[in-house]
LUMVEX-882540 format. One record per residue (C-alpha): residue number from 0; residue in three letters; x, z, y. Coordinates in steps of 0.001 Angstrom, whole numbers, padded with zeros to 6 digits, always signed. Layout:
! LUMVEX-882540
NUM	ALA	X	Z	Y
...
! end
This chain:
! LUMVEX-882540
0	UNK	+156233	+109035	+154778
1	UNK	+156602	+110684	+158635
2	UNK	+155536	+107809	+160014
3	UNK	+153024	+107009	+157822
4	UNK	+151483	+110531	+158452
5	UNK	+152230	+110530	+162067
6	UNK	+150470	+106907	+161845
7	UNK	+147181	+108411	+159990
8	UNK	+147085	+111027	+162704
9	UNK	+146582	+108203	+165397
10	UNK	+143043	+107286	+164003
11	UNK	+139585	+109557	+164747
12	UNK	+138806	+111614	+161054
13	UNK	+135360	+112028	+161197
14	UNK	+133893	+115493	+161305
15	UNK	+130577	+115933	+159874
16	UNK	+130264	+115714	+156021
17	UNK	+127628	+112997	+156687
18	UNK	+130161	+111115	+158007
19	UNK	+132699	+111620	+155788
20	UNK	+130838	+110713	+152606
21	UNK	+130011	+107132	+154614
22	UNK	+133245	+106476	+155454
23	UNK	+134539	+107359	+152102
24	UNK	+131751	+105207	+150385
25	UNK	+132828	+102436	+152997
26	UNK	+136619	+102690	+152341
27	UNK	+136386	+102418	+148752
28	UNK	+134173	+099468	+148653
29	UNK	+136641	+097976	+150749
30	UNK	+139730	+098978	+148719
31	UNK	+137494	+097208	+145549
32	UNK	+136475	+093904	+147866
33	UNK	+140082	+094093	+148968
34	UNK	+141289	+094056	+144880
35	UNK	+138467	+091463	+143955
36	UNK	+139543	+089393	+146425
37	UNK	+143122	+089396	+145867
38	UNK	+143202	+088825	+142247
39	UNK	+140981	+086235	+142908
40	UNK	+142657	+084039	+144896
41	UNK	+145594	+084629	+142592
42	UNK	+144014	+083517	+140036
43	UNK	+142933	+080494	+141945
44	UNK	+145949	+079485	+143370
45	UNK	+147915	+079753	+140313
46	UNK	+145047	+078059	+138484
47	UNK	+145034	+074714	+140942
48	UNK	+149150	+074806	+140851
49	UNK	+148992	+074456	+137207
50	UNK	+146708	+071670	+137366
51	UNK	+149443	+070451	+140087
52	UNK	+152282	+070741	+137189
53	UNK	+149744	+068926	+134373
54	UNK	+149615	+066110	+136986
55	UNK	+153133	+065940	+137648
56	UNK	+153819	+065918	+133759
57	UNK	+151198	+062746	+133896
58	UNK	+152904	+061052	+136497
59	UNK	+156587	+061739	+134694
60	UNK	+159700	+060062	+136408
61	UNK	+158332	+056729	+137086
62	UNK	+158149	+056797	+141082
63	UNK	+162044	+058257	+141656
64	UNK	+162926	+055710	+138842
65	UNK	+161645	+052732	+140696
66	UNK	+163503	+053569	+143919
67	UNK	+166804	+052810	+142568
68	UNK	+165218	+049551	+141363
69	UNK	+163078	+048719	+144944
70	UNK	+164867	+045317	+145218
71	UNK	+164773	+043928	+141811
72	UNK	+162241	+041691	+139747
73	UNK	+160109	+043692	+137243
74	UNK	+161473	+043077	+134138
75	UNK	+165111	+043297	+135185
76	UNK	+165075	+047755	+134464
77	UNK	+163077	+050138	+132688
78	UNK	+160116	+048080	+132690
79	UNK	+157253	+047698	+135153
80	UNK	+157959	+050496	+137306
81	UNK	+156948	+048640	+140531
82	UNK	+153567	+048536	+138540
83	UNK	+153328	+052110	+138097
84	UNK	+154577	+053112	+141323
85	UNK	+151142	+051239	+142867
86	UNK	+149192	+053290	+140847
87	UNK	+150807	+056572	+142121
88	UNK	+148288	+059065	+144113
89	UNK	+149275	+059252	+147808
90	UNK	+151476	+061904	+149000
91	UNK	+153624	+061413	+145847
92	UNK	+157088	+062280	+146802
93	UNK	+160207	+060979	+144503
94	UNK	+163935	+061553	+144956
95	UNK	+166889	+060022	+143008
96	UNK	+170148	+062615	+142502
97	UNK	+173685	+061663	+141857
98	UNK	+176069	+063673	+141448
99	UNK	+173998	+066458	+143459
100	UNK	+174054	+064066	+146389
101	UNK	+170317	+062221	+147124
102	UNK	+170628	+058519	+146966
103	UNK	+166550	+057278	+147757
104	UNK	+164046	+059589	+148640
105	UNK	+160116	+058807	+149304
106	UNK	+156952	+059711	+149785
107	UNK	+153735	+057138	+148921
108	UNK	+151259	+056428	+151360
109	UNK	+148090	+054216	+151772
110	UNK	+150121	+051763	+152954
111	UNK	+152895	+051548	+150705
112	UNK	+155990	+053453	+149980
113	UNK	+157950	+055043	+152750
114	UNK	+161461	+056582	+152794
115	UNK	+162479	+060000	+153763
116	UNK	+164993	+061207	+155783
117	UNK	+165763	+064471	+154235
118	UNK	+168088	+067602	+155990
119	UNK	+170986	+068827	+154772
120	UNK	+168820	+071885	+153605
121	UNK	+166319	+069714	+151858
122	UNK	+168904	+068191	+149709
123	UNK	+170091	+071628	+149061
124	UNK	+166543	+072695	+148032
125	UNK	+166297	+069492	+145619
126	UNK	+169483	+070238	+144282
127	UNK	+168707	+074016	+143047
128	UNK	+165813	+072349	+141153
129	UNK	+166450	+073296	+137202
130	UNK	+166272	+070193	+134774
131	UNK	+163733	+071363	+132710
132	UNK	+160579	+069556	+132844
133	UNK	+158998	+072733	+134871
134	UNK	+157429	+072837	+138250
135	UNK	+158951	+074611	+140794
136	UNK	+157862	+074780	+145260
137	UNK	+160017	+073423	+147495
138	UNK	+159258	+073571	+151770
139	UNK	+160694	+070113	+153031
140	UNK	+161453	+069934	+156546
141	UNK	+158760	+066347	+157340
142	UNK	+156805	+067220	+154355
143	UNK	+156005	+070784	+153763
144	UNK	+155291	+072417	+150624
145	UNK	+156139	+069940	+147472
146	UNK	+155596	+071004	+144080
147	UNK	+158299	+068985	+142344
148	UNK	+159684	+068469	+138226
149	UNK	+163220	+067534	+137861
150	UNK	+163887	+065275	+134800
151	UNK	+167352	+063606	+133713
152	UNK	+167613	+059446	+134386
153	UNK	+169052	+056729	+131971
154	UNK	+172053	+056721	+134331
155	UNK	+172627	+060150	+134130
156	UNK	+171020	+060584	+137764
157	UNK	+168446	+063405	+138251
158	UNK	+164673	+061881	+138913
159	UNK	+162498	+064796	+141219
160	UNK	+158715	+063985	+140863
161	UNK	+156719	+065865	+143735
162	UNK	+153349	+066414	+144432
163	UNK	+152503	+067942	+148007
164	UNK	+150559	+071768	+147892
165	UNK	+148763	+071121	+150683
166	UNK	+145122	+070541	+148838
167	UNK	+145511	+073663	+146708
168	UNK	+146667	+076099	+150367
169	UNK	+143498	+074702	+152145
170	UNK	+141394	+075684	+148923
171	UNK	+142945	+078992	+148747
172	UNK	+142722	+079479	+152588
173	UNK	+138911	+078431	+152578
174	UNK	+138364	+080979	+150262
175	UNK	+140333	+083472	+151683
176	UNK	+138018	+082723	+154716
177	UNK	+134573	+082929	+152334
178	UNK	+135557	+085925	+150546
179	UNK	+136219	+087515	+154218
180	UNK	+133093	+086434	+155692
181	UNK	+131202	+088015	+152330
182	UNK	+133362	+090813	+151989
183	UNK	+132992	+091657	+155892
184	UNK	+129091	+091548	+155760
185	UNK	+128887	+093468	+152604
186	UNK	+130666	+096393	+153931
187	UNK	+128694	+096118	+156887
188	UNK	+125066	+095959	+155071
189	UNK	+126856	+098633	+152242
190	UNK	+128216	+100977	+155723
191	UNK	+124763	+100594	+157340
192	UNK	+123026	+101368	+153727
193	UNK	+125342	+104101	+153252
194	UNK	+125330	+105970	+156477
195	UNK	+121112	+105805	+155814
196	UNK	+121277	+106927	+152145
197	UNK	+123580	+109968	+152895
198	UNK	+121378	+110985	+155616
199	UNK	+118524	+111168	+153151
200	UNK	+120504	+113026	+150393
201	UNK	+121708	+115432	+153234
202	UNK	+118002	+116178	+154133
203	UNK	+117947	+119215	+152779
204	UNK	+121543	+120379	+154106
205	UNK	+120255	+119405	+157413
206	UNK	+118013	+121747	+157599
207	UNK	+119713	+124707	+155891
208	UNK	+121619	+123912	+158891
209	UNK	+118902	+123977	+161335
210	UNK	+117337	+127365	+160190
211	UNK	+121193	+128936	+160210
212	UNK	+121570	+127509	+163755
213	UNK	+118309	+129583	+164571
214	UNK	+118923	+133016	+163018
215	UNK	+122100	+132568	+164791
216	UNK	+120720	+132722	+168320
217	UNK	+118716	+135628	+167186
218	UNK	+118959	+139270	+168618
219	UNK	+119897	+141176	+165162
220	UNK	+121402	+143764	+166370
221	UNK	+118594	+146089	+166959
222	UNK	+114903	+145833	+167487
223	UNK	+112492	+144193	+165066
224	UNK	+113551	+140294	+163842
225	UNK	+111124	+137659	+162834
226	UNK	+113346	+135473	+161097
227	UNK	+112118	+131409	+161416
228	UNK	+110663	+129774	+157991
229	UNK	+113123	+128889	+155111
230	UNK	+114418	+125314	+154173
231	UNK	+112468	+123432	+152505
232	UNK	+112832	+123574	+149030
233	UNK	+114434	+120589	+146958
234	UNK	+115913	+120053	+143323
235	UNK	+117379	+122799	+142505
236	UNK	+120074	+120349	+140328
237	UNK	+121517	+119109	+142960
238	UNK	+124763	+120708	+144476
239	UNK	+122740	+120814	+148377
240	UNK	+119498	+121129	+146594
241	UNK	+121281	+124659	+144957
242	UNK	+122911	+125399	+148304
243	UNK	+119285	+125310	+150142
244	UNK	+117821	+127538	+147428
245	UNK	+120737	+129968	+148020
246	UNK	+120411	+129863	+151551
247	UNK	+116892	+130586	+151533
248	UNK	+117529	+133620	+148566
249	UNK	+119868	+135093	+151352
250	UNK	+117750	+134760	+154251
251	UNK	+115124	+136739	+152246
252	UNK	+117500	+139427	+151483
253	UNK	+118574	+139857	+155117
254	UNK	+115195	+139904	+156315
255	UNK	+114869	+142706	+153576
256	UNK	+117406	+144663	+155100
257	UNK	+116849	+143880	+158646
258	UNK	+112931	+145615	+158180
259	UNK	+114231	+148266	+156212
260	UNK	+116580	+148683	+159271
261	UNK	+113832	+148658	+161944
262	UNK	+111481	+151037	+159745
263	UNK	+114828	+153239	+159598
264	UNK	+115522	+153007	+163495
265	UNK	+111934	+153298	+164572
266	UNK	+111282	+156804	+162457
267	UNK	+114541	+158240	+163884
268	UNK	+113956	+157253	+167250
269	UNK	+110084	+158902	+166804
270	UNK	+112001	+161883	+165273
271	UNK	+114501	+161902	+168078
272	UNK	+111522	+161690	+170751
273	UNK	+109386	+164146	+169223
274	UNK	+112676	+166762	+168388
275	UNK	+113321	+166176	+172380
276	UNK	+110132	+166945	+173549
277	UNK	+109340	+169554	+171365
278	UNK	+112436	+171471	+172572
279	UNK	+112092	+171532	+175573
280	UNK	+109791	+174505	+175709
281	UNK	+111563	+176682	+173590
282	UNK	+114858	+175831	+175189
283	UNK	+113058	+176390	+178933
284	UNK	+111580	+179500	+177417
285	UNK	+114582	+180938	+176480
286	UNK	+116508	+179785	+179647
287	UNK	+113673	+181801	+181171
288	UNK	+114090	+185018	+179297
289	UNK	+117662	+185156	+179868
290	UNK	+117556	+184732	+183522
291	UNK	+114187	+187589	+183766
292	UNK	+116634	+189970	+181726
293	UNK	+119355	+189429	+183986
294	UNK	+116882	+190562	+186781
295	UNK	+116791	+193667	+184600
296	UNK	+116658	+196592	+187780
297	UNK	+118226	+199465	+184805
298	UNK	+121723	+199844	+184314
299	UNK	+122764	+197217	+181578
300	UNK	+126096	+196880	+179785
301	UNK	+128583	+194565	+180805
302	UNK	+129107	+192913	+177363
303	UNK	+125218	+192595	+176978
304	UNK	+125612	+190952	+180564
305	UNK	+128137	+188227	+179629
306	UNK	+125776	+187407	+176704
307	UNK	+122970	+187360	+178815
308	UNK	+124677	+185081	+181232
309	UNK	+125863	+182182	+178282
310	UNK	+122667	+182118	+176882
311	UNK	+121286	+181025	+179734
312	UNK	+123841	+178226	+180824
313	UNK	+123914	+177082	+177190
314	UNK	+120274	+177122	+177321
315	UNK	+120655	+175140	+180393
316	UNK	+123109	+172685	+178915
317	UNK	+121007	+172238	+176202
318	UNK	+118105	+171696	+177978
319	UNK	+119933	+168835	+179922
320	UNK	+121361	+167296	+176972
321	UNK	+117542	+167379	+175325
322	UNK	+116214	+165572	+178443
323	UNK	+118919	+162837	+177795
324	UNK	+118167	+162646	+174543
325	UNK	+114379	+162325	+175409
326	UNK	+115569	+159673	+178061
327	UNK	+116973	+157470	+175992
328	UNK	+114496	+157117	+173150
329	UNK	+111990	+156656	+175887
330	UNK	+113960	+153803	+176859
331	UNK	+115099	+152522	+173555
332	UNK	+110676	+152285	+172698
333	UNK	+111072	+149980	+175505
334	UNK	+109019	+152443	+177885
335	UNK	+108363	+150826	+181103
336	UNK	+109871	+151922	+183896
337	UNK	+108895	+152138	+187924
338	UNK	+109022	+148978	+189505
339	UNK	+109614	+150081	+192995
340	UNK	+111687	+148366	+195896
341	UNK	+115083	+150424	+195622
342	UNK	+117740	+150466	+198566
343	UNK	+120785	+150441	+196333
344	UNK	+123196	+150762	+199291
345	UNK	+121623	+154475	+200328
346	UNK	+121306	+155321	+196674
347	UNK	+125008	+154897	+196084
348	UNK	+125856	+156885	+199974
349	UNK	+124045	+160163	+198500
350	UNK	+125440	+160060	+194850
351	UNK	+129086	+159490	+196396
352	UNK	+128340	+162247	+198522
353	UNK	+126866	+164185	+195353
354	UNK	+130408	+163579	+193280
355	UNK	+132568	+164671	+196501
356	UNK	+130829	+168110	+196596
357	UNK	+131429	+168485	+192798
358	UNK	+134985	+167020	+192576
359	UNK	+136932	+168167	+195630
360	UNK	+140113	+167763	+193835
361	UNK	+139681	+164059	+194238
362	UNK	+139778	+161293	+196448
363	UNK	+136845	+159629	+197005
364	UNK	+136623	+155915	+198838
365	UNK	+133853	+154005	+199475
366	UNK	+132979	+150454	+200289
367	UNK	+129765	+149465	+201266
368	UNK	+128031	+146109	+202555
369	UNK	+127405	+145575	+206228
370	UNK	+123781	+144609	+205034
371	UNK	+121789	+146987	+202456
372	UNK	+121484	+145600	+199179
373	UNK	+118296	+146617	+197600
374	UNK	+117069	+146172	+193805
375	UNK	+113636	+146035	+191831
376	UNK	+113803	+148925	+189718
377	UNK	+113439	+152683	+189074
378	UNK	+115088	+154678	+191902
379	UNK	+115151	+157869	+190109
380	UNK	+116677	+156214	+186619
381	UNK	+119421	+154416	+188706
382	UNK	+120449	+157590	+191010
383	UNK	+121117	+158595	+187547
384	UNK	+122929	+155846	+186307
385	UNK	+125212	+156217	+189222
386	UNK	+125971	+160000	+189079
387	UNK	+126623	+159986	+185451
388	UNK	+129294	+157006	+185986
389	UNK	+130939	+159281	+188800
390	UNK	+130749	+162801	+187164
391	UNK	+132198	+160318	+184116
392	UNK	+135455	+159806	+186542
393	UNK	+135323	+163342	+188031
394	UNK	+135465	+164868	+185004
395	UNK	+138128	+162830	+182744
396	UNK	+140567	+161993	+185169
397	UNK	+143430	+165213	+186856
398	UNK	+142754	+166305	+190611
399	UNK	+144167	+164037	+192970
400	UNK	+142946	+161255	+191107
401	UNK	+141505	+158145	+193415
402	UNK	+138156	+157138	+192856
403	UNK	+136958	+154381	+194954
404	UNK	+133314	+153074	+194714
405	UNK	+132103	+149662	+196183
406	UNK	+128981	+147537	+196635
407	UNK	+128602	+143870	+197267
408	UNK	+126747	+140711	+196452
409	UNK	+127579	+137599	+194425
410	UNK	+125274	+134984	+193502
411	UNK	+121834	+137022	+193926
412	UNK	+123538	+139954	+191773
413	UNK	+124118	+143574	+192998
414	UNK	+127837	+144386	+191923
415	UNK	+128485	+148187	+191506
416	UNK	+132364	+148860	+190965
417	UNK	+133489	+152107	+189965
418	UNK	+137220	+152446	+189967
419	UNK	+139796	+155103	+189185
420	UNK	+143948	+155626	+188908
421	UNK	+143255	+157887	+186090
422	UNK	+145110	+157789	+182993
423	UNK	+142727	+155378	+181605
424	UNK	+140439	+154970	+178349
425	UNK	+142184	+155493	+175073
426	UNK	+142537	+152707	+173328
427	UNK	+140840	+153369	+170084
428	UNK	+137754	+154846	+172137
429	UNK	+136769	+152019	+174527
430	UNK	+134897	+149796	+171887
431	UNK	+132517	+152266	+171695
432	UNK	+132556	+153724	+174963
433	UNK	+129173	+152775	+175582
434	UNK	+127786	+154019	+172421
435	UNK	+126000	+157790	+172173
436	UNK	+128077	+160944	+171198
437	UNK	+131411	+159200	+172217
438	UNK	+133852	+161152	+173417
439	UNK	+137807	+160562	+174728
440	UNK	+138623	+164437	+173889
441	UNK	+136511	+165016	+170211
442	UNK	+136465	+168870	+171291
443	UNK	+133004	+169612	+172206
444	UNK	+133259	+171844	+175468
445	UNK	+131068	+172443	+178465
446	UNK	+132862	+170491	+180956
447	UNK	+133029	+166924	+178923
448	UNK	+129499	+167034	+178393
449	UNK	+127780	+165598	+174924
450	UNK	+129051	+162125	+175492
451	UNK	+125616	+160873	+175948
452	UNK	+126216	+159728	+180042
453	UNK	+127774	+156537	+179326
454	UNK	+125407	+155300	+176680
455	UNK	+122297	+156233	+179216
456	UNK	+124552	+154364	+182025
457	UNK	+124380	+151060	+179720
458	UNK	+120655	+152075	+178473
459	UNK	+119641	+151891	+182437
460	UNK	+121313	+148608	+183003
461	UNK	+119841	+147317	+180327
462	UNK	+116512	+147814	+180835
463	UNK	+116470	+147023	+184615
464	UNK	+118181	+143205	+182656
465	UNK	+121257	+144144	+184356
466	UNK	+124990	+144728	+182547
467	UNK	+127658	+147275	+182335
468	UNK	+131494	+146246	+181585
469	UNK	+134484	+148292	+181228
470	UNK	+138275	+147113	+181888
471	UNK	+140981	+149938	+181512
472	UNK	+144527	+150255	+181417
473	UNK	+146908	+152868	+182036
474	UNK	+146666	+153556	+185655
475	UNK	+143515	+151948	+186511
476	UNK	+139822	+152110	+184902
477	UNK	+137059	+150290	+186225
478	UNK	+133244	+150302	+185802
479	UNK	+131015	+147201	+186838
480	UNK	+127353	+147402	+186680
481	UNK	+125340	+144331	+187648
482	UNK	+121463	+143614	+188649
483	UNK	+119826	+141343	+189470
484	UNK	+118499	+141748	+193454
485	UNK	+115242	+140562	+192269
486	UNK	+112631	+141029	+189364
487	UNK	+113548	+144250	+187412
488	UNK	+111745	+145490	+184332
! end
């Protein structure tokens, strides 16, 4: 059964269903040709052998008789056996026995009788024959294929009547060869028939799979989705027929949800805009106050001091974190941005220099191109980009941690690489590191921010149709940011 397996594994299976269903239609028409045909020519050749053995039962033991006799004047034995023997079809073979030992053995031809020299193995064979009156096949070594009758003598000798098989092979063989020519085209016409049939039934499978294959290569993720038009629709009692139907049902559904999704994104992205730039004058107001009381000539107490002093760098901090949040539903409306010629090389000089004034407890590095690299985009939007990515290593990564920032070309691309020997990105966090309010530490402090740099970092990439990627293991985290050197939003 191994082999038999390992032998089925040598041949192509076909992989659509299409082609499946032919080949399966085309196999079992061939197991049924292959059945019809068999039984048929059974039938046949044991049909034309029995005619052989009615024949031979005609004929009787005349021909063997009259070989012992082949000298001798009719009416001296048995008769007129010479007579008899002239009237004997040709081919006719006849054998006399004795004592399991062949005395005359020969076959009839057109022109007369002539003997046989028979093998050892041939007499064998003639021996074996039962003396019944039955016909049983012999092979003869000059002769072939005999159908032969043993019958008992008047000497007690053992007469063998034999008629040769080859008319009833070459009718079995020339049907074997009909039935193959008709049983080859048939499968043919039925495979070819088949394969076009299926493809019709499968119509509306086809394009279930066609409108699937579309929604597939559709952004669904965010935005608003015009999904393509449904499958057609078929016979509902049909198994693909149902399947379409079902296909389309869910389609509508997901559109369903997919507008109630954009209707849900769009209002909180309005809210989110108009929350952003509505606070901004209160929180600038406030900011305002607190620094004007601070200016306060009169003695003031030190506790009312301190308070003083937080509200106005929360105020601050909140007023940065308000202008992020105003930043990124600006860009998430799909705002457009500047579209100015930016020299990325100088860009990344002054925010390196930026991060080493802020983080003098680390190491900075930095590898620029002999030749400046310069981008089509918003200069102010992607000096922002780059200082949030660096305050984004300054600030979760221990003094004397290596930060090394380079810049460099490949294939009409700008490559920025950020890359520290900090402990690295949890493991559970860098998914999402890209997404808003994610934070490493969950403990909302000053100094890790609101978690909102990283999502603006991939917000700016995006819309200047660049990318942002993140690798990080313990001991090394890098940043890559890539756009394109020319076009831009």
């Amino acid at each position: 059964m191994r082999s038999v397996g390992r032998w089925a594994r040598g041949f192509p299976r076909p992989r659509t269903l299409r082609a499946r269903l032919t080949v399966g239609l085309v196999v079992l028409l061939a197991v049924s040709c292959a059945a019809v045909g068999v039984a048929v020519v059974i039938e046949l050749n044991g049909f034309l052998t029995r005619r052989l053995d009615e024949q031979l039962a005609e004929a009787g033991p005349r021909f063997p008789a009259s070989l012992e006799h082949s000298g001798a004047l009719p009416d001296d034995h048995d008769g007129d056996e010479r007579g008899d023997t002239r009237r004997q079809a040709t081919g006719t073979f006849g054998a006399r026995l004795l004592d399991g030992a062949v005395t005359h053995a020969a076959v009839v031809r057109t022109a007369g009788t002539l003997n046989v020299k028979l093998t050892a193995r041939d007499a064998g064979e003639l021996a074996k024959v039962p003396v019944n009156g039955t016909g049983h096949t012999v092979d003869l070594s000059d002769l072939d294929d005999y159908r032969v009758v043993a019958s008992r003598g008047v000497d007690g000798d053992v007469l063998i009547t034999g008629l040769p098989l080859e008319p009833v092979e070459a009718a079995v063989h020339r049907l074997e060869l009909v039935a193959g020519i008709v049983f080859g085209a048939a499968l043919a016409i039925a495979g070819l028939a088949g394969a076009l049939w299926v493809q019709w039934s499968l119509r509306p499978l086809s394009r279930v799979v066609e409108t699937a294959t579309r929604v597939s290569e559709l952004p669904l993720a965010s935005g608003e989705v015009t999904l393509p038009p449904r499958a057609l629709q078929s016979d509902q009692r049909s198994e693909v027929g149902r399947v379409a139907g079902a296909f389309d049902r869910m389609l509508g559904h997901v559109e369903d949800a997919l507008t109630k999704r954009h209707t849900s994104e769009e209002r909180l992205r309005r809210f989110a805009a108009d929350a952003s730039h509505e606070l901004r004058t209160p929180v600038a107001s406030v900011r305002g106050h607190a620094e004007l009381a601070l200016l306060h000539p009169g003695p003031v107490p030190p506790e009312v001091t301190r308070a003083l002093e937080r509200i106005a760098a929360e105020s601050t901090r909140m007023g940065e974190m308000v202008d992020e949040m105003l930043l990124l539903a600006r860009l998430d409306a799909g705002r457009a941005l500047q579209r100015d010629t930016v020299d990325l090389t100088r860009l990344v000089l002054d925010a390196v220099t930026d991060a080493r004034a802020a983080g003098l407890g680390h190491h900075w590095t930095l590898e620029l191109p002999k030749e400046p690299l310069t981008v089509t985009g918003d200069e102010h939007r992607l000096h922002q980009m780059l200082a949030n990515l660096l305050a984004n290593a300054r600030i979760h990564t221990p003094e004397g941690t290596q930060v090394t920032v380079s810049l460099e070309s490949d294939s009409g691309t700008a490559v920025l690489i950020v890359q520290d020997n900090g402990p690295g990105v949890p493991e559970d966090v860098a998914p999402g590191v890209f997404e808003r309010f994610t934070r490493a530490d969950h403990r909302r402090t000053a100094d890790t921010g609101a978690g909102l740099g990283l999502s603006i970092v991939a917000a700016v990439s995006k819309a200047h149709e660049g990318t942002v990627s993140l690798e990080s293991r313990p001991g090394s985290t890098t940043f890559t940011v890539r756009l394109p050197m020319r076009g831009g939003t």
